[in-house]
N, C-alpha and C positions, 0 to 999 in steps of 0.2 A: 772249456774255460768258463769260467764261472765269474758274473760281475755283478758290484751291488752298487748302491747308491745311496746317499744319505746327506743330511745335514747337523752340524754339531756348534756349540756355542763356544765362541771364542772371548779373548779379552772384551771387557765389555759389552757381554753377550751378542757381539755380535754373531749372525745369522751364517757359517760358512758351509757350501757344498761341498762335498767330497766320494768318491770314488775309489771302489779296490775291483781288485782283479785274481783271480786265484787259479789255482789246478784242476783240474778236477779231479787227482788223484794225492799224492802224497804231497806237500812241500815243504822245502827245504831249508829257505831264508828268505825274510823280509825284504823288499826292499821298499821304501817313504822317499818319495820324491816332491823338490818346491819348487816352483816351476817360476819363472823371470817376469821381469816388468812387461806389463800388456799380454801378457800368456791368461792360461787355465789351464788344466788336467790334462784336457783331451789331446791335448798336443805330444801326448809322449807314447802314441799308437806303437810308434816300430819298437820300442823298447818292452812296452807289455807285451807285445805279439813276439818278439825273440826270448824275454825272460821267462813265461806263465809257460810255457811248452816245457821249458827247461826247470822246472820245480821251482819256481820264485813265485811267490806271493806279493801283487807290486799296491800302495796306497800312495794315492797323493788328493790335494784339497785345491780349490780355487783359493786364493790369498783374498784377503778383505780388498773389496773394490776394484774385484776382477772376477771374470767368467759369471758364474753362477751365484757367488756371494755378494753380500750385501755389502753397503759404501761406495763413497767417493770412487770414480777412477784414480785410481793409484792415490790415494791420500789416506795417511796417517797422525796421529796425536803426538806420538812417539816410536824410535823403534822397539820398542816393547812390546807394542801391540803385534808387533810381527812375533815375535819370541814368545808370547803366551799363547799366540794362537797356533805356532807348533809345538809348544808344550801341550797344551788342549786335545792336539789333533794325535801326539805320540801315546795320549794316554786314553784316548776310543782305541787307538790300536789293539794297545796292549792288552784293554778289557775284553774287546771283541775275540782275542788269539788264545788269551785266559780261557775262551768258552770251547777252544776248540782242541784237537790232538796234534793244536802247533805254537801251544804256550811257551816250547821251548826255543822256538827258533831263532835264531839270531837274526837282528836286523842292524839292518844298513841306511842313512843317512844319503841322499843324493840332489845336489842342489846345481840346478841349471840358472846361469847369468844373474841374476839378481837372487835367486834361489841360493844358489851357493854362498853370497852373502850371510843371507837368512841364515844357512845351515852352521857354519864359520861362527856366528855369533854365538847361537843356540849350546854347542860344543862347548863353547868357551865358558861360557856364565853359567849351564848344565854337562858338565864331564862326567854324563853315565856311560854304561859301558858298555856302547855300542860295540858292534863288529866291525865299522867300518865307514870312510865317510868319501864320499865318492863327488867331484866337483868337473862338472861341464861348464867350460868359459866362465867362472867366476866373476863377479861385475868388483873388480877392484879398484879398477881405472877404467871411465867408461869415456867415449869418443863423442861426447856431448858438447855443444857448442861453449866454450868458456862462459861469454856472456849468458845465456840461457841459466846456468850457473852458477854466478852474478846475481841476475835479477831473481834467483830462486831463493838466494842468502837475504837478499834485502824485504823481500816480501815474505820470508817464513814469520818474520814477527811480529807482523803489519795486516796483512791476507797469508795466510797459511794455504789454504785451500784454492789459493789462486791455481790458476793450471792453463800449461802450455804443451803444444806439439813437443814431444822429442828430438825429432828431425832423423830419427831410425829411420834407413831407406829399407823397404821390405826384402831386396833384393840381396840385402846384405846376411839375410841368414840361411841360405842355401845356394848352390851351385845350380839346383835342379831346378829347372824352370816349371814342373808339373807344382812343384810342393811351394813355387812363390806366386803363384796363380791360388794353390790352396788360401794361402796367408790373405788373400789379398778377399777372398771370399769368405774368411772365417768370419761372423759375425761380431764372435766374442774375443776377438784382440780389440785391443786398441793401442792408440801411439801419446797417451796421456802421460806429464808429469807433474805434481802438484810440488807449492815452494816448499812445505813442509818434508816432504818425502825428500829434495834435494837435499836438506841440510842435513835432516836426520840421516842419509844416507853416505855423504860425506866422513861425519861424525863419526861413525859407525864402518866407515873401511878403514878409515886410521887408526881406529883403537884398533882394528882387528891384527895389520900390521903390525902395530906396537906388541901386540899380545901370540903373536905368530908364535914362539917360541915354546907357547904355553901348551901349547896343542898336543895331546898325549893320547890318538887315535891315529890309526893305522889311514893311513890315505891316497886316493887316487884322484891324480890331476889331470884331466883329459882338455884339451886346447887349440881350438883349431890356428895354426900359422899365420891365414891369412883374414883373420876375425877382425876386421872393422868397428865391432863394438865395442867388447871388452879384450882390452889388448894383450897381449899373448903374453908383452913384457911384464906384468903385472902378477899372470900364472908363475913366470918363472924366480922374480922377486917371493913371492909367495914359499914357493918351492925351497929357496934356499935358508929363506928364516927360521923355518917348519926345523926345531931338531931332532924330532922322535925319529927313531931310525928308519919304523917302516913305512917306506913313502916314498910313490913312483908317480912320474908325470911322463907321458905323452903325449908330443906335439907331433899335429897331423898340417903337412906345410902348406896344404892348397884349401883345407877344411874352412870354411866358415863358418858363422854363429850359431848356428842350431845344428850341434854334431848330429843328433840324433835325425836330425831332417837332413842330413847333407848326401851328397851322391856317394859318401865314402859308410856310411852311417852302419854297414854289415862289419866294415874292419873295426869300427869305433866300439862297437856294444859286442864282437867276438874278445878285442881285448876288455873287455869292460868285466866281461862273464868270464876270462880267465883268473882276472884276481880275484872276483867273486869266491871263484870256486877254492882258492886257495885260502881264503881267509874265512871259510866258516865249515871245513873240516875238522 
């Protein structure tokens, strides 16, 4: 396995780190991953180590004001700055894979809890023509205290950059008590939300529903049953507004929020690498 490291400019130049992982032999499709509120990159270990063995080439970036990149914890202007900075980050890709004998590969879109947002919107306002778009626990509807919610409405126009606890209890994204011991040592999470990010994130799953319909990429819905975060009902609402025909979700009933860290996480990313493989033959 082969891994590099880099940093690229995003909407207003800001400074973001990113990361790929490759084959060390042939590969076969892309997959870009964005990874959720209080996350970074590194968090998607089992999913590099299941897909790069199997001929995937995997990239994903810190989000502005997480991990490795530059800004606020979790604070934004607008959600655009999320949208140009994976516009930004899809087009290092595509120059980097330009350079190589894997310009033609088809890639895949994959966005975990607030990532799936991100990717959801990105689709929507840019309908290039991905192979595929791939969503773990989507943040549609998040399990955030109402008032916290509230007070993130009132002060986005007043203090934006105000910032409060989430109240995310760590334990709620895995079953495995090794991998919430991890969480709990990881440096670079944090449990940050800024007011601005509330609003603009509200904003921003409403039009996405309203615009569900619009969606004319092949899609997989993966959800854990018993996700405390982002609630299951919200995948499946999703699900059913979506009318392009190809498009499959599975609900995993005991999974919580981080499938890819959960104790089930081999069943999760076998079915994940199944439609893979079906959609870029």
């Amino acid at each position: 396995m082969k891994h590099r490291e880099g940093n690229f400019l995003g909407a207003g130049a800001a400074n973001l780190y990113y990361q790929s992982w490759h084959p060390d032999d042939e590969t076969g499709a892309i997959v870009v991953i964005v990874h959720g509120l209080g996350a970074h990159s590194d968090i998607f270990g089992n999913i590099v180590n299941f897909l790069v063995p199997r001929h995937y080439g995997v990239y994903s970036f810190d989000l502005r004001g997480h991990g490795r990149s530059s800004g606020q914890k979790a604070y934004i202007n607008s959600w655009s700055e999320f949208r140009e900075d994976l516009k930004a980050f899809l087009e290092l890709v595509n120059t980097e894979l330009a350079n190589t004998e894997n310009s033609n590969c088809p890639t895949f879109l994959l966005g975990q809890s607030l990532g799936g947002t991100i990717v959801l919107d990105y689709v929507l306002h840019y309908p290039h023509k991905f192979q595929g778009l791939i969503l773990f626990s989507p943040a549609l509807e998040v399990s955030i205290s109402p008032l916290k919610l509230a007070i993130g409405r009132i002060f986005s126009r007043f203090l934006p950059r105000f910032s409060l606890d989430t109240g995310i209890d760590l334990e709620s994204g895995s079953r495995d008590p090794e991998m919430v011991a991890a969480f709990a040592q990881d440096s670079m999470r944090h449990f940050k939300g800024t007011a601005r990010l509330a609003t603009e994130f509200l904003r921003t799953a409403t039009w996405i529903k309203e615009q569900a319909e619009m969606l004319k990429v092949p899609l997989l819905i993966l959800q854990g049953g018993a996700d405390q975060v982002t609630l299951p009902e919200s995948s499946r609402l999703l699900f059913e507004k979506v009318t392009f025909a190809d498009k499959e979700i599975r609900e995993y009933p005991e999974s919580y929020h981080e499938l890819q860290n959960d104790l089930n996480y081999q069943e999760v990313l076998a079915d994940m690498e199944n439609w893979l493989e079906k959609h870029h033959q």
